[in-house]
Every structure is written in C-alpha cells, then in structure tokens.
N, CA, C and O atoms as a GROMACS GRO file, in nm:
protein
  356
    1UNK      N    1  -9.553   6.845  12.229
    1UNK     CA    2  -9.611   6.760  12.128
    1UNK      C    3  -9.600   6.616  12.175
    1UNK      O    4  -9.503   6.582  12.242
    2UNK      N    5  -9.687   6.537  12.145
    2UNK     CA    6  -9.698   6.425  12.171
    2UNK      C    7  -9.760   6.325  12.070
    2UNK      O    8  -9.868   6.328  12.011
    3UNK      N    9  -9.644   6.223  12.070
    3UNK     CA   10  -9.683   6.116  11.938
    3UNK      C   11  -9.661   5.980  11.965
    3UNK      O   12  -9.581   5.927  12.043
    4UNK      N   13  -9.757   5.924  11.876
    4UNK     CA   14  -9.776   5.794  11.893
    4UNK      C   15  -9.764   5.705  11.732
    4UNK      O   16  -9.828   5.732  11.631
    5UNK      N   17  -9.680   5.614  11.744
    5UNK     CA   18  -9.609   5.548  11.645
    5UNK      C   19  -9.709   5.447  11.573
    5UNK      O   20  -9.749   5.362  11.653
    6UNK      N   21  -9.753   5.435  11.467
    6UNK     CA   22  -9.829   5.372  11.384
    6UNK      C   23  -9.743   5.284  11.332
    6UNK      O   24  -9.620   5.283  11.342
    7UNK      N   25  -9.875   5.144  11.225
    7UNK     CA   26  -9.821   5.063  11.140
    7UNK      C   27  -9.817   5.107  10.981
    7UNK      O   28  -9.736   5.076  10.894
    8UNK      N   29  -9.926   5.186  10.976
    8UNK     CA   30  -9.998   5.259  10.861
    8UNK      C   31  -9.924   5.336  10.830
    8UNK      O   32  -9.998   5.434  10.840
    9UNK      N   33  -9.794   5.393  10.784
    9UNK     CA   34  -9.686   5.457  10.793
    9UNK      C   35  -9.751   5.645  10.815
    9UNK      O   36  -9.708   5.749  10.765
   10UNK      N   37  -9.866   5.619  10.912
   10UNK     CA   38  -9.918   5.748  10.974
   10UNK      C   39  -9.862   5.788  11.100
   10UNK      O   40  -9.790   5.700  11.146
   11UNK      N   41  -9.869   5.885  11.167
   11UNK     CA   42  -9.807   5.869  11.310
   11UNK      C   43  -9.906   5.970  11.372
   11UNK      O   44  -9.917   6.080  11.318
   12UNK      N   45  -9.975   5.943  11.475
   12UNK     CA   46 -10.089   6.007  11.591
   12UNK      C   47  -9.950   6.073  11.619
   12UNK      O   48  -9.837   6.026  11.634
   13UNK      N   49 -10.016   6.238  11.619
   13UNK     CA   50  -9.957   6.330  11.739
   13UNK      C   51 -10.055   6.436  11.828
   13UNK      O   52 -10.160   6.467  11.771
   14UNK      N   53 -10.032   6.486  11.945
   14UNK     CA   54 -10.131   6.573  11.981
   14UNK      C   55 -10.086   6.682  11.949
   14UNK      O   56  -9.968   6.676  11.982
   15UNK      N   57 -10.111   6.802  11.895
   15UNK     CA   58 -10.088   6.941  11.898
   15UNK      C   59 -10.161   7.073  11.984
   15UNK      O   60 -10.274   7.039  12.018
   16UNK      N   61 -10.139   7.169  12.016
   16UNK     CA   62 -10.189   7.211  12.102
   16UNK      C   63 -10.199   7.394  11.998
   16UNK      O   64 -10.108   7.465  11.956
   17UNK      N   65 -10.348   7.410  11.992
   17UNK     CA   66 -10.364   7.531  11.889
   17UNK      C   67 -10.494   7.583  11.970
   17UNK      O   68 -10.580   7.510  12.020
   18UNK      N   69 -10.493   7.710  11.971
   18UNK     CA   70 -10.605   7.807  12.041
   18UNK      C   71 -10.706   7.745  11.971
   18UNK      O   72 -10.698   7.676  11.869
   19UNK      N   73 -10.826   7.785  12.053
   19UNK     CA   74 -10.959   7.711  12.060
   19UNK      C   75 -10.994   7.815  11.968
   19UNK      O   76 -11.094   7.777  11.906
   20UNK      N   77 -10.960   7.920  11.934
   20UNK     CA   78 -11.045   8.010  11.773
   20UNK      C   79 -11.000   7.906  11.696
   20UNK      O   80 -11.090   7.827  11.669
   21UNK      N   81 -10.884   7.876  11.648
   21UNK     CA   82 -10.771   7.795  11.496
   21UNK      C   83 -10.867   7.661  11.516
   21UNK      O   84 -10.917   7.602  11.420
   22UNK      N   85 -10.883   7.626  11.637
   22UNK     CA   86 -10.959   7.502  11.638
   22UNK      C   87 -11.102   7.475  11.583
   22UNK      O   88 -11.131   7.382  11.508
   23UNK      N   89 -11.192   7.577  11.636
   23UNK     CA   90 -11.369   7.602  11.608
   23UNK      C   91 -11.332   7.623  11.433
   23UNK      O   92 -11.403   7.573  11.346
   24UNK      N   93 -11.192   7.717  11.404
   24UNK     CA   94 -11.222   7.768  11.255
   24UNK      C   95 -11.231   7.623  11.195
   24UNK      O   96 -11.333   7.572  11.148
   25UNK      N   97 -11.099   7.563  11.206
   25UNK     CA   98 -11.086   7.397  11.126
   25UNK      C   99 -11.168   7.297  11.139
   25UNK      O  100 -11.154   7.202  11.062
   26UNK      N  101 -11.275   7.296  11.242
   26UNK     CA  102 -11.374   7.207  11.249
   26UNK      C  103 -11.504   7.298  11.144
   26UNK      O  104 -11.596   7.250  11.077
   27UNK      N  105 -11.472   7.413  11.160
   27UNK     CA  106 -11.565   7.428  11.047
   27UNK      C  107 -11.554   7.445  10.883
   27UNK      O  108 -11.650   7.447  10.806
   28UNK      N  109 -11.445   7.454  10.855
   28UNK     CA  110 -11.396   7.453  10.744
   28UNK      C  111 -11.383   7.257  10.716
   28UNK      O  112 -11.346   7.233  10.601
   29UNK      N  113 -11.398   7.175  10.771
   29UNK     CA  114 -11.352   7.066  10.803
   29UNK      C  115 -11.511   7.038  10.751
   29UNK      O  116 -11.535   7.004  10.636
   30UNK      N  117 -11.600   7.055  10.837
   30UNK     CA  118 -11.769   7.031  10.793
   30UNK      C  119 -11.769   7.055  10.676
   30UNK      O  120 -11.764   6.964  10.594
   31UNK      N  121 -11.779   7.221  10.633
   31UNK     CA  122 -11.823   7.262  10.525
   31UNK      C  123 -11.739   7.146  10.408
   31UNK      O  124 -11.781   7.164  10.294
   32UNK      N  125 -11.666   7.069  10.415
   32UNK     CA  126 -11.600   7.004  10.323
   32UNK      C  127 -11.674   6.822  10.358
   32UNK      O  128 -11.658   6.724  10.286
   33UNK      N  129 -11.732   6.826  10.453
   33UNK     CA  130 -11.804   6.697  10.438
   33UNK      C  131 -11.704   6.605  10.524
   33UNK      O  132 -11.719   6.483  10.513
   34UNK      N  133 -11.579   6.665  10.627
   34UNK     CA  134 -11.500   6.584  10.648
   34UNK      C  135 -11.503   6.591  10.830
   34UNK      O  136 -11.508   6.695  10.895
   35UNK      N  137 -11.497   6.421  10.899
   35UNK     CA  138 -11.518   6.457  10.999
   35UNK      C  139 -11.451   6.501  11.114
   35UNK      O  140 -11.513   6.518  11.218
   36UNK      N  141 -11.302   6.525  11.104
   36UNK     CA  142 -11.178   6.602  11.174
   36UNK      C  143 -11.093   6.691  11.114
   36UNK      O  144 -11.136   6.723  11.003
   37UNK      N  145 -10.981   6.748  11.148
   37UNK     CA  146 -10.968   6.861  11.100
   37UNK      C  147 -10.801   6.792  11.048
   37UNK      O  148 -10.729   6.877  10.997
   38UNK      N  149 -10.759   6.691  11.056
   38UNK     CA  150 -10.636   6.583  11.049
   38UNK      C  151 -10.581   6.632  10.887
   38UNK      O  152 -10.466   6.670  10.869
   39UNK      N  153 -10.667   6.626  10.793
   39UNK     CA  154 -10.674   6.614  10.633
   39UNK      C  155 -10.618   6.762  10.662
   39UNK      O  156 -10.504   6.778  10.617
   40UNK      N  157 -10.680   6.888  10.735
   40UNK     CA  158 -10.637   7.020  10.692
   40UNK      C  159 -10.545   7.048  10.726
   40UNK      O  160 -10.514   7.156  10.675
   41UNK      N  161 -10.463   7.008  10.798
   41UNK     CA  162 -10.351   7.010  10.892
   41UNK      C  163 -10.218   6.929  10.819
   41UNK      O  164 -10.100   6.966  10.821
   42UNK      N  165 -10.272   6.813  10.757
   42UNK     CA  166 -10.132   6.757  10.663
   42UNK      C  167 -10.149   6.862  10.558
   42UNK      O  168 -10.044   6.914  10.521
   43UNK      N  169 -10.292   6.916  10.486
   43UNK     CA  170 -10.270   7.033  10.398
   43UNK      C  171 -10.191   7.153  10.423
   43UNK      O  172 -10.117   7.190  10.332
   44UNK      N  173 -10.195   7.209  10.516
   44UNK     CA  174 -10.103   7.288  10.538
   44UNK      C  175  -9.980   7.286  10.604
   44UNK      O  176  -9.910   7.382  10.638
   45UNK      N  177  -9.959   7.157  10.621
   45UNK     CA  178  -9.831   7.113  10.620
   45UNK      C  179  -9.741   7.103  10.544
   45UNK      O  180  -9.623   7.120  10.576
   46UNK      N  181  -9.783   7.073  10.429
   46UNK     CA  182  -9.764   7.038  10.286
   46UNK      C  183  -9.718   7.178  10.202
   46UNK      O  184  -9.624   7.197  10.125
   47UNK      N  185  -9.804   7.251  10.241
   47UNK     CA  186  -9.815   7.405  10.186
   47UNK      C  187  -9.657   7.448  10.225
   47UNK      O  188  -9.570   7.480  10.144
   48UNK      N  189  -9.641   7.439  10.381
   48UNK     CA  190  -9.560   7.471  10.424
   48UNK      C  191  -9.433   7.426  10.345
   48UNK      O  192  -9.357   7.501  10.284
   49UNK      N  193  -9.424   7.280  10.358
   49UNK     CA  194  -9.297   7.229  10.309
   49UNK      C  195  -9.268   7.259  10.146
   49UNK      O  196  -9.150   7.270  10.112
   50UNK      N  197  -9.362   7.271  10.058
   50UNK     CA  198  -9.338   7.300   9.954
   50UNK      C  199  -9.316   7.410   9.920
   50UNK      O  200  -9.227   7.410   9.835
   51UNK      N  201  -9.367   7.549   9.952
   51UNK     CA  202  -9.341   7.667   9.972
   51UNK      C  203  -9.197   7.661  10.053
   51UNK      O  204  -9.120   7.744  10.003
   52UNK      N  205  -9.143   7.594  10.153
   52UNK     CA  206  -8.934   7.581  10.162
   52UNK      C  207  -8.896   7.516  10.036
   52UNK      O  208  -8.806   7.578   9.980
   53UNK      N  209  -8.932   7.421   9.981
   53UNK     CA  210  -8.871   7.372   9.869
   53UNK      C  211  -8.857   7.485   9.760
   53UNK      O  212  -8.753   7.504   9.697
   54UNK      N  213  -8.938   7.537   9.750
   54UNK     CA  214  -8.956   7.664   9.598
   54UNK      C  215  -8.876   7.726   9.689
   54UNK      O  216  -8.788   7.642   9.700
   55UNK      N  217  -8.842   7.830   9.772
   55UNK     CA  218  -8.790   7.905   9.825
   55UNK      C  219  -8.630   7.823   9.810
   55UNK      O  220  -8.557   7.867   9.721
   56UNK      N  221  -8.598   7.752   9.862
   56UNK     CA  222  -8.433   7.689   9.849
   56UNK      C  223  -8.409   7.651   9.716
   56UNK      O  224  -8.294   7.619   9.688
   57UNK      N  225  -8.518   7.649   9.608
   57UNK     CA  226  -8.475   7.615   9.500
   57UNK      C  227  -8.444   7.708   9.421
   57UNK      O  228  -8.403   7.688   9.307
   58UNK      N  229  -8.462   7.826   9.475
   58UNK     CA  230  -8.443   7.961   9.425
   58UNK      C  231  -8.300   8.022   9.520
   58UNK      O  232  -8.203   8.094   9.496
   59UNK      N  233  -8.321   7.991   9.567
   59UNK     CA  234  -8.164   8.035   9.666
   59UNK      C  235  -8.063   7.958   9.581
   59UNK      O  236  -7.979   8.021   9.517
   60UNK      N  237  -8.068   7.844   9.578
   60UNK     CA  238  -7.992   7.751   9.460
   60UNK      C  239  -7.986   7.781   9.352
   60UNK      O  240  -7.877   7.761   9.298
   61UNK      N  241  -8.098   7.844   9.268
   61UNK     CA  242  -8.079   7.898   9.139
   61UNK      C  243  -7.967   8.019   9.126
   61UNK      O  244  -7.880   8.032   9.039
   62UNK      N  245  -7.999   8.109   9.248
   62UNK     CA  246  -7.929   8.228   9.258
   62UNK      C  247  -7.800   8.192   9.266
   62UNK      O  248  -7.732   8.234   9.173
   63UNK      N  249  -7.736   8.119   9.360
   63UNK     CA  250  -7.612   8.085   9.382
   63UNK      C  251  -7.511   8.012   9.256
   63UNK      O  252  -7.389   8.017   9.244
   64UNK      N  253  -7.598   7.957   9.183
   64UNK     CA  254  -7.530   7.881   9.069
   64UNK      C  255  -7.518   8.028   8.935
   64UNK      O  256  -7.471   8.014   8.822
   65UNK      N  257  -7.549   8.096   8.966
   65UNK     CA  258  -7.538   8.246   8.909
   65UNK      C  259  -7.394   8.294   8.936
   65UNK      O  260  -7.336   8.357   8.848
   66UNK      N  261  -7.325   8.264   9.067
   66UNK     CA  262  -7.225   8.316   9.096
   66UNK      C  263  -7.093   8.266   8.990
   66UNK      O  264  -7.046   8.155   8.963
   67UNK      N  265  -7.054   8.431   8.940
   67UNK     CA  266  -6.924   8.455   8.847
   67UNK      C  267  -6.990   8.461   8.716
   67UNK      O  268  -6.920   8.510   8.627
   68UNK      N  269  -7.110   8.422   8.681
   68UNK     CA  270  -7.175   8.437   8.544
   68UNK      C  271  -7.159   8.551   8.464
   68UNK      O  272  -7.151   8.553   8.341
   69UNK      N  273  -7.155   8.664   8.556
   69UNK     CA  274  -7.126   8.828   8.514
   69UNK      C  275  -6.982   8.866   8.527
   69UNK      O  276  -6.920   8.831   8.628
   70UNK      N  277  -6.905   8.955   8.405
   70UNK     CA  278  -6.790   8.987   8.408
   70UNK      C  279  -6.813   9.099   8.542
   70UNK      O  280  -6.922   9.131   8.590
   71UNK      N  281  -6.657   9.155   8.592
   71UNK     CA  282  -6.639   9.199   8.720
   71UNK      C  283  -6.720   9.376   8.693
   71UNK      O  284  -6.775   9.441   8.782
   72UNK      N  285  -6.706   9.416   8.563
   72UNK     CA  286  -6.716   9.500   8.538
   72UNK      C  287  -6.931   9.481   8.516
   72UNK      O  288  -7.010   9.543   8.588
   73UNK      N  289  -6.968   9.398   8.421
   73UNK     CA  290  -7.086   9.389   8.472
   73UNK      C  291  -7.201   9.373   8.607
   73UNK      O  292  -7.320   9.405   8.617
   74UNK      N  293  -7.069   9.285   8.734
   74UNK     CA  294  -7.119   9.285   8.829
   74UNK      C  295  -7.118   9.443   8.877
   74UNK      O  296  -7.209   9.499   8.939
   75UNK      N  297  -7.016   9.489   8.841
   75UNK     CA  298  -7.054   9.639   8.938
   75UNK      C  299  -7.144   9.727   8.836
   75UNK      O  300  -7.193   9.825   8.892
   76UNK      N  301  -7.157   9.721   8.778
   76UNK     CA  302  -7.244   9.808   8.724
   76UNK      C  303  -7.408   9.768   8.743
   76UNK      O  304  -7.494   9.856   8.739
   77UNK      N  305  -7.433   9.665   8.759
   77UNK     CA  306  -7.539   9.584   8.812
   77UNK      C  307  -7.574   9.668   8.945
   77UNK      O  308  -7.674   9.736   8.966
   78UNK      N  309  -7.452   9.641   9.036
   78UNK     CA  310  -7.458   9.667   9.144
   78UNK      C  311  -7.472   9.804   9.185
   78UNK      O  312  -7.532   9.832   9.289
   79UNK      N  313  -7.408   9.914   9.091
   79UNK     CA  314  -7.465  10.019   9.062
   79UNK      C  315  -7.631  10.121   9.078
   79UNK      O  316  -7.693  10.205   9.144
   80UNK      N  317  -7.631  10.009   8.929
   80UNK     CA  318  -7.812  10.050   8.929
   80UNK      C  319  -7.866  10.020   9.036
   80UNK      O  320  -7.958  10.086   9.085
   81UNK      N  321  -7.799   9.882   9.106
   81UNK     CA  322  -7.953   9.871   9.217
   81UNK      C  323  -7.946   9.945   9.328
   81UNK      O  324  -8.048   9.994   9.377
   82UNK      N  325  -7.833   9.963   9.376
   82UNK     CA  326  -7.780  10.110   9.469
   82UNK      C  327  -7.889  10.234   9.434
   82UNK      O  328  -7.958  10.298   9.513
   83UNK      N  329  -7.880  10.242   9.316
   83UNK     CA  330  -7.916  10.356   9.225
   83UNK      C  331  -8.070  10.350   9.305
   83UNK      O  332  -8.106  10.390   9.416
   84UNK      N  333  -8.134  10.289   9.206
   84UNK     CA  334  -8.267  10.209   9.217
   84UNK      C  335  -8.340  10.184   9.312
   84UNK      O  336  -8.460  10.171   9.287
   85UNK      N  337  -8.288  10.168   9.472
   85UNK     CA  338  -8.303  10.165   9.584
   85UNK      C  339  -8.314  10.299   9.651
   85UNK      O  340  -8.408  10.334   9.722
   86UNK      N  341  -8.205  10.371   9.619
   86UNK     CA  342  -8.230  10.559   9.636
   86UNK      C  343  -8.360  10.597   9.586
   86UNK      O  344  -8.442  10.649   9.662
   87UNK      N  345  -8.389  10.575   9.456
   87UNK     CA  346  -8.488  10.643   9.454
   87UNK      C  347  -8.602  10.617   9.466
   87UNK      O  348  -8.699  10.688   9.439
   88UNK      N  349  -8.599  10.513   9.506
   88UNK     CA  350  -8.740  10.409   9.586
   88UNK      C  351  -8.800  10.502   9.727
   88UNK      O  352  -8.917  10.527   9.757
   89UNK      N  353  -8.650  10.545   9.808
   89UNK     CA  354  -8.671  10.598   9.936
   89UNK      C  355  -8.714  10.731   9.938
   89UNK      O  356  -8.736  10.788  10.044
   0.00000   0.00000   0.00000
C-alpha cells in the first residue's frame, strides 16, 4: 500500500485489487453518476468498521452478563444448550 499525506484531512493511497473488483466498481461507480470508484471504497470501509463496532458491542454486552445468573441457573442454562445442540446433530 502506498500513501500520500493530504491537507484536506483526506489521505491518497494506492491499493492493489483484481482487475474483475476493479471493472465491477467502475461500473457500479457510473451507474451512480460518479466518476471513480474512491466514494465506494470509503463505503465499504465504513460498512466494515461499523459492522466491528456492532460486533464488540455485543461481545461487551455479553460480558457485562457475567454472574447475572445464580450458579444453579447457570448450569441449568448450560444444560439445555448441551441438550439443544445434541439434538440439532
């Protein structure tokens, strides 16, 4: 990767993506009236990073769970899903 430092608090980088991912984003890029493929690329950048945010914010939810259940509810919990998992297979 290769980048180049802006004033515009933007930053030029080169990326390097197969020439199919490329032809697709220049055309998905047209069909939108837009003339590089730069805009789709912070979009799914974006996708990316927010889709980790929901994901760790749920790992966090889970964890702040811990001890909420008496010892006897945790195993019985833990039970069913044992259970539940058997008969999935």
């Amino acid at each position: 990767m290769h980048v180049h430092a802006s004033y515009d608090g933007h930053m030029r980088t080169t990326l390097e993506i197969p020439d199919e991912q490329r032809a697709r984003l220049l055309e998905i890029a047209g069909a939108r009236g837009e003339k590089g493929y730069s805009h789709l690329v912070q979009e799914a950048i974006e996708l990316l990073l927010e889709q980790l945010r929901r994901k760790e914010g749920k790992v966090q939810a889970a964890l702040a769970q811990k001890g909420v259940l008496s010892e006897k509810e945790a195993d019985d919990l833990e039970r069913r899903t044992q259970q539940t998992r058997c008969d999935w297979r």
